[in-house]
C-alpha angles and dihedrals in degrees: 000000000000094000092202095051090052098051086044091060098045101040100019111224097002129190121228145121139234133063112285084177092120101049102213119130086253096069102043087049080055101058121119101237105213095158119109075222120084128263119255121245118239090239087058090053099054090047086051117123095218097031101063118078101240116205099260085064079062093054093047082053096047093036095057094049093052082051096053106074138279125241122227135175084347089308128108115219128184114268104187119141091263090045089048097054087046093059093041087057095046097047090060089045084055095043088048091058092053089049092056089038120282124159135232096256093018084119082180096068095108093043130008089219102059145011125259128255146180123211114223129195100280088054094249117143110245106197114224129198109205098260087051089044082053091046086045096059098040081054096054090044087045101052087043098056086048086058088048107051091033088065084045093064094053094049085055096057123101081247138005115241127253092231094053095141091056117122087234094069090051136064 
């Protein structure tokens, strides 16, 4: 729960003191009250329509991870939806030249004129033979589904914790 928007919700612009920056109790029993309202109870905050992470706060969560990037072999590579379907596409490709033959360190088995390469984040260019392109995209799918269910876990939690966003919460 975001404490401030809680207590924005419930006693529009507020005056207090104090950091409510960690979002426990504690630190909302903490608070200096300096409104001539009163101050809400915890239990008010928590009920609060704009106070409570909602589980499409989840998905933002888990969406922008699946956007930031992958890792593979030591190397972070760019995972957007465009960038997913392109790995995808290249991992059957790849798939498709084992199958017909080609061999782990043959880097022209996508084409006999030049080697293949992948372009990672830092816009170097990472050279794939056809077995690593098919690891590759099992790596990406794979990343994805542990962000899924992983978001999956905190929406199914009595309630969804404060720190959400943590890496803690997220593979």
């Amino acid at each position: 729960m975001d404490i401030a928007l809680a207590i924005e919700a419930l006693v529009p612009g507020a005056q207090y003191g104090g950091s409510v920056t960690a979002n426990t109790q504690e630190v909302f029993d903490a608070l200096r009250w300096e409104d001539e309202r009163p101050k809400p109870a915890w239990g008010d905050l928590l009920a609060a329509p704009f106070g409570k992470i909602q589980p499409a706060d989840v998905d933002a969560e888990r969406d922008r991870r699946i956007d930031a990037g992958v890792v593979f072999q030591g190397v972070h590579f760019q995972s957007r939806a465009t960038d997913r379907e392109n790995i995808a596409g290249a991992a059957q490709l790849g798939f498709m030249a084992m199958v017909a033959g080609a061999q782990a360190g043959d880097l022209r088995w996508s084409s006999p004129d030049q080697d293949f390469a992948w372009i990672a984040s830092d816009n170097s260019l990472v050279p794939m033979d056809a077995p690593t392109v098919v690891a590759f995209g099992k790596a990406a799918a794979e990343r994805k589904q542990a962000l899924i269910f992983a978001g999956r876990q905190l929406k199914d939690m009595a309630q969804i914790p404060a720190d959400f966003t943590d890496d803690k919460w997220w593979p």
